[in-house]
N, C-alpha and C positions, 0 to 999 in steps of 0.2 A: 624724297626730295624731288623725284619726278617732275611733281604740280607745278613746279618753279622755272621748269626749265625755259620756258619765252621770257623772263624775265631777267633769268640770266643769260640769255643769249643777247637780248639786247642791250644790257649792258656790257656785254664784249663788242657788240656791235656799234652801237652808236652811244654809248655811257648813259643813258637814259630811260625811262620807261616810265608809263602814265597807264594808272590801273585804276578804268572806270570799275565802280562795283563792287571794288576792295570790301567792303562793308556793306549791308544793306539799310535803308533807310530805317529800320528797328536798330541798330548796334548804335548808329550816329546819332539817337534820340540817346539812348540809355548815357552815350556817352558826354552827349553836352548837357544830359539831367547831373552824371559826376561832374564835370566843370559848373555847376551853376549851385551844388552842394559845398564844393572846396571855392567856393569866389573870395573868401574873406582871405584865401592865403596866396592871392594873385600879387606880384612883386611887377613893378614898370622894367622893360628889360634894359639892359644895355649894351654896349658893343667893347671889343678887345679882351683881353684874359689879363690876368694876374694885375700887376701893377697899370697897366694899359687900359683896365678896365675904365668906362664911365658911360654914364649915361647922357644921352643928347638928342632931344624928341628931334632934331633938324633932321636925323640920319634913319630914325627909329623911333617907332609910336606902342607899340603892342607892352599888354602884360602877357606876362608868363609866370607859370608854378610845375618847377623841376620834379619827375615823377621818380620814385624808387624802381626798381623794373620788377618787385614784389607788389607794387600797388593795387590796393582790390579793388579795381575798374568793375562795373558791370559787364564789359566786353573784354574776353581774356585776349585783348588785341594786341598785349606787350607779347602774348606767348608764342601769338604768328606771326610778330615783329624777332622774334628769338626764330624760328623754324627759319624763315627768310635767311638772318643770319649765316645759319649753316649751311644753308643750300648753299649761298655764296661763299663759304670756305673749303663745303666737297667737291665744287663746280671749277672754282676761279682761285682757290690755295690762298685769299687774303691775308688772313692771319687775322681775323677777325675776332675779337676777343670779347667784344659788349656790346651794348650800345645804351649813350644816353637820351632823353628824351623829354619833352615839356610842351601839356598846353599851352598854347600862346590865343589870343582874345586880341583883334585889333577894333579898336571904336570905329566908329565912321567917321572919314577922311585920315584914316592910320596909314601909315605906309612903312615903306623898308628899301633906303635906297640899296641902289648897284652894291652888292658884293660878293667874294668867294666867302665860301664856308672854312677853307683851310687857315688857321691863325699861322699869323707870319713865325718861320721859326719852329712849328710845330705840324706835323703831320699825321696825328692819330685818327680825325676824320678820314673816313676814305668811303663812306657812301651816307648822302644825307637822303633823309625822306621826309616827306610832307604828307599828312592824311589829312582829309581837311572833313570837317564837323558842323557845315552849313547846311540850312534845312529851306526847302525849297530856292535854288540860286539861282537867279539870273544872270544872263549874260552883260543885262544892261545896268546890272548892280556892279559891274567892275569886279577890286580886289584880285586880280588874273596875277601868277605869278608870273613875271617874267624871264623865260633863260636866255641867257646869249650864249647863243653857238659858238662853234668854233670858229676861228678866224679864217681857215679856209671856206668857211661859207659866206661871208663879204658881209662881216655885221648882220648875220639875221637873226631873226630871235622868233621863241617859242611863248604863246602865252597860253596858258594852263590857268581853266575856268575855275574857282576853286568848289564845284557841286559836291553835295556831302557824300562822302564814302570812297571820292578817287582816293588814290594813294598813286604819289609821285616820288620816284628815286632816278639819283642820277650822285656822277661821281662827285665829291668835293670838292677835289682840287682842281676841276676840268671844267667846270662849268659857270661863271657871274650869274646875278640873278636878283631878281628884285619884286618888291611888292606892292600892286597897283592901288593907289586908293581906292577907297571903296566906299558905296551909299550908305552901308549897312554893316554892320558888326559882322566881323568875319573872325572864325573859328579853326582851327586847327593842333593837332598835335605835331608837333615837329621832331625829328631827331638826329640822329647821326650812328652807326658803328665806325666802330674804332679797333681799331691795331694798340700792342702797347707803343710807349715812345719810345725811341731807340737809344 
């Protein structure tokens, strides 16, 4: 678990961390070749859980297709999404139990307003992550996720370019955050570990 360790420091440190290079430019090919194999089983997302649930392009534009964490990717990226895991429970005593995960595809002019990842009522997220699966990106292509900081930093915010192969984590329930439109179809896998609920 070594490998992890800046990773998990700065998640103790500032709840966040942005990992250019996560992937190389071969893995994020292979990977948006499986999302462009499974397109026929892409679902429009929505927002809130259980009976909360619905959909409302005003708040939310992307499709998504929910992965198994057995799924045969070309890039066994669920597997070093699972090693992370642990690191973060031999490192930080989580109690980290799984995590789920899902392509998500936003068109161009898709977005994702302001929100937390933690459903009201319910605390099982406790670390989301983004990898995102765009090939060559511009900066002037937009689509930047944006976080809002902590309130002791006076409203500032972080925007994270989404070029193919970062991979960004940061805590659930610590962090707002939202998704810039963008020129161009923008790509990524998203997910969360999870705690059981209590």
């Amino acid at each position: 678990m070594s490998g992890y360790n800046t990773v998990v420091q700065a998640l103790v440190d500032e709840g966040k961390f942005v990992w250019p290079g996560f992937l190389n430019p071969q893995q994020v090919a292979a990977l948006r070749a499986d999302m462009d194999a499974l397109q026929a089983d892409f679902r429009p997302a929505g927002v809130g859980r259980e009976q909360g649930y619905q959909r409302d392009i005003s708040i939310r534009g992307d499709e998504v297709l929910w992965l198994d964490n057995d799924a045969p990717l070309a890039v066994p990226v669920l597997d070093q999404l699972e090693e992370l895991r642990q690191a973060f429970n031999a490192s930080l005593y989580l109690g980290l139990v799984e995590f789920e995960a899902h392509f998500a595809v936003y068109p161009a002019g898709g977005f994702y307003q302001r929100h937390l990842d933690q459903h009201r009522n319910a605390d099982t997220r406790v670390v989301t992550f983004v990898l995102y699966l765009n090939e060559d990106w511009q900066d002037s292509d937009g689509g930047q996720l944006r976080i809002y900081l902590d309130s002791q930093d006076h409203g500032c915010t972080q925007d994270v370019t989404p070029h193919g192969g970062t991979l960004v984590l940061f805590l659930s329930d610590r962090f707002e955050h939202e998704v810039l439109p963008a020129t161009r179809e923008r790509r990524s896998l998203t997910g969360w570990f999870r705690r059981r609920p209590v």
